[in-house]
C-alpha positions as CSV (number, residue, x, y, z in Angstrom):
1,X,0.0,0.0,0.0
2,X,1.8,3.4,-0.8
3,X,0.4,6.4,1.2
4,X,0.7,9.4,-0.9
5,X,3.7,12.6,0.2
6,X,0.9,14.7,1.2
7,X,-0.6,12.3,3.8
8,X,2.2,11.6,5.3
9,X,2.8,15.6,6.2
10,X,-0.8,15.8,7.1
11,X,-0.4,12.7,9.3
12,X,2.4,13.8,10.9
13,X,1.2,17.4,11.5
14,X,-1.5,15.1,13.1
15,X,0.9,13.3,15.3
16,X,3.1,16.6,16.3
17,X,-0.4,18.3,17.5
18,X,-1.5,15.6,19.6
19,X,1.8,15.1,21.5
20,X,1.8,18.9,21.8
21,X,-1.4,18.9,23.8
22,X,-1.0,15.9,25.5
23,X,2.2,17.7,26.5
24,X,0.6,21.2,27.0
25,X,-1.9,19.6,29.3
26,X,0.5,17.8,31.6
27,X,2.6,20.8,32.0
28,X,-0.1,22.7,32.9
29,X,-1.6,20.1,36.2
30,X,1.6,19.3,37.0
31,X,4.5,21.5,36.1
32,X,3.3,24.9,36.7
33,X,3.3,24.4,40.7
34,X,-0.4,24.2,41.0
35,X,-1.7,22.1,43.8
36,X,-5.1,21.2,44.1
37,X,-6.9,21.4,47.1
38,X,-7.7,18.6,49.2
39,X,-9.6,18.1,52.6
40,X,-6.8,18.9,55.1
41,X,-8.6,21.8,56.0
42,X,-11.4,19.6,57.7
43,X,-15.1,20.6,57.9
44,X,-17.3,22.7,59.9
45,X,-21.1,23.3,60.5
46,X,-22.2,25.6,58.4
47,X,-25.2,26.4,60.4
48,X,-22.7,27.4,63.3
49,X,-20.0,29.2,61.4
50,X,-21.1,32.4,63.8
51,X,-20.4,30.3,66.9
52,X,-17.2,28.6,65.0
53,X,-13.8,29.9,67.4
54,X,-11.7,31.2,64.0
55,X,-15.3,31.6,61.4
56,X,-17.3,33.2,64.1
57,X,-15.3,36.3,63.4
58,X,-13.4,35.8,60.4
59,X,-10.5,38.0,59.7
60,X,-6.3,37.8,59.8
61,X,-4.3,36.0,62.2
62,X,-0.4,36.1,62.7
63,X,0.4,32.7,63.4
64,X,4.4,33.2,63.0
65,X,7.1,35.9,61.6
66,X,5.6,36.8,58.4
67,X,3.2,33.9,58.2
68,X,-0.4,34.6,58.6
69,X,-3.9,32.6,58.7
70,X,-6.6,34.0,56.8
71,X,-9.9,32.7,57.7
72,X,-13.0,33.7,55.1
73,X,-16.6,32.9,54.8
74,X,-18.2,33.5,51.6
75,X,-22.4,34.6,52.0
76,X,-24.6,35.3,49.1
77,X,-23.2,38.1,48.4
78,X,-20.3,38.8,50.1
79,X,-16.9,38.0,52.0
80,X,-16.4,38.5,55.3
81,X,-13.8,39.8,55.5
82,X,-12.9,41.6,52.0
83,X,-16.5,42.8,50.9
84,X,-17.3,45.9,53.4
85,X,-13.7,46.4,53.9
86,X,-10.6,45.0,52.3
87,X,-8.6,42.3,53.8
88,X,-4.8,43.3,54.8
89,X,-2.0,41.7,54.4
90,X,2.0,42.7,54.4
91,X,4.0,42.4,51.6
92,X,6.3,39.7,51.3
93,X,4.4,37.2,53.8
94,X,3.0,33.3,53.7
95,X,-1.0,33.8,54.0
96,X,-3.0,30.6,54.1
97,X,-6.3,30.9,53.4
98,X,-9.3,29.2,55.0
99,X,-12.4,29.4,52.9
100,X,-15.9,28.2,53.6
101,X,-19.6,29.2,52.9
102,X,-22.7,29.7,55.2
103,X,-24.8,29.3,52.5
104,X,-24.7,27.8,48.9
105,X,-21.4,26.6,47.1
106,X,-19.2,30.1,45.9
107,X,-16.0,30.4,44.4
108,X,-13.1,32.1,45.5
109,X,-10.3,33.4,43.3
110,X,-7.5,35.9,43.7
111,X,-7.4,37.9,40.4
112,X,-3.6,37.9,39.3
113,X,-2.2,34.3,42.0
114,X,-2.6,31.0,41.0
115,X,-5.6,31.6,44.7
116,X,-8.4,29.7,43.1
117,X,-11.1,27.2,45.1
118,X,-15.0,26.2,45.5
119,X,-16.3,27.1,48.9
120,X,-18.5,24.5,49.7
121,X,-20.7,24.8,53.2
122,X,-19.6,22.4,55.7
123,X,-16.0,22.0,53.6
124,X,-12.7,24.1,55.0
125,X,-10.7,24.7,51.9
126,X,-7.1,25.3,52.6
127,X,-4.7,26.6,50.7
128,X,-1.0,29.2,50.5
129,X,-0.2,32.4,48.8
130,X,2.8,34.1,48.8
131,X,2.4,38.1,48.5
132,X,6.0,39.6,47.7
133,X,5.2,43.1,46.5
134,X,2.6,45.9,47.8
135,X,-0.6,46.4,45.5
136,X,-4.1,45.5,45.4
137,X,-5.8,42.2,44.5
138,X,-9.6,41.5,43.7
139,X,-11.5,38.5,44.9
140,X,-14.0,37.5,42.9
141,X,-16.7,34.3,42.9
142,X,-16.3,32.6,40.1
143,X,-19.3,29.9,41.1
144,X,-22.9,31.1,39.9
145,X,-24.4,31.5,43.1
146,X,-27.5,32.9,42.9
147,X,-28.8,36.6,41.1
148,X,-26.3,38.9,42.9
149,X,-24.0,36.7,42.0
150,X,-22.5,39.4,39.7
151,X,-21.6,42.0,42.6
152,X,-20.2,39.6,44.8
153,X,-16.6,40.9,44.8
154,X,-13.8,42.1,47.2
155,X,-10.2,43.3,47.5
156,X,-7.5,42.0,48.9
157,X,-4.7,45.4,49.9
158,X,-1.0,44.0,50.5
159,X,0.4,46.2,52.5
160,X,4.4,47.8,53.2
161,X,5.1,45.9,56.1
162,X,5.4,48.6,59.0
163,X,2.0,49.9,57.6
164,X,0.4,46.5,58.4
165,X,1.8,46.2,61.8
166,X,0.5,49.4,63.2
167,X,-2.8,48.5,61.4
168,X,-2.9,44.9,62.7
169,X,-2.0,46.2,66.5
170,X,-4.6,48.5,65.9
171,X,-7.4,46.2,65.1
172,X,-5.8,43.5,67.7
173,X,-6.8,46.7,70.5
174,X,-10.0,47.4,69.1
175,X,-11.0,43.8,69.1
176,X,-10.1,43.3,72.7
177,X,-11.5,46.4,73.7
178,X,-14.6,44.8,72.4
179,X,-14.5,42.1,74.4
């Protein structure tokens, strides 16, 4: 059987394609340092989340020298915190994020990081960003859920480090003065 110049080109053009995406598609789930998330992060009620020790009052935690512990809880439609008021963070820390919803399944993305989950209620997702320069981030939901689903944003404000400090100490004061 001969197989004419042209097919053989066009076949092989076939091949090269195929091999190219195959390739293109491992790179990207395994090469680019992309994790997915699993269930380390454990589970909570979502019916409780107000009486929940870190969800009850979401917000930023400093849980080491330059490592922090954000805990969020997506609502229809909003984050708290990062809706009313933007969620701080300094410049060139480790934040890992704890997401959840009180309500219906959200999603929760970091415009401009590789910060991208589902928050499911009763599911903790857990997961680490690394912000090295000062600037502003949006948070967005990227899971239709429900008709004000389009507004639910937020913003994320990395800060210069000194900044955040005297901001954090302030908010640590206000919140005991609080309680």
């Amino acid at each position: 059987m001969e197989i004419h110049a042209y097919e053989k080109l066009w076949l092989a053009l076939a091949l090269v394609l195929i091999v190219g995406f195959i390739g293109t598609i491992t790179y990207g789930a395994a090469g680019a340092g992309i994790d997915m998330i699993d269930d380390k992060g454990g589970t909570v009620d979502p019916a409780t989340l107000d009486q929940h020790p870190k969800f009850g009052d979401p917000g930023i935690e400093r849980n080491g020298e330059n490592s922090y512990d954000v805990y969020v809880v997506a609502r229809q439609f909003v984050f708290e915190p990062g809706t009313t008021e933007p969620l701080r963070v300094p410049a060139g820390s480790t934040v890992t994020f704890h997401v959840t919803a009180a309500d219906v399944i959200h999603g929760f993305e970091v415009v401009g990081t590789n910060a991208n989950t589902m928050a499911i209620p009763g599911q903790v997702a857990e997961f680490t960003v690394e912000f090295g320069e000062p600037g502003e981030y949006g948070m967005l939901c990227n899971e239709y859920c429900g008709s004000g689903h389009h507004v639910m944003e937020g913003k994320i404000v990395v800060m210069e480090q000194e900044a955040f400090d005297s901001w954090y100490e302030q908010q640590q004061a206000q919140g005991e003065a609080e309680n």
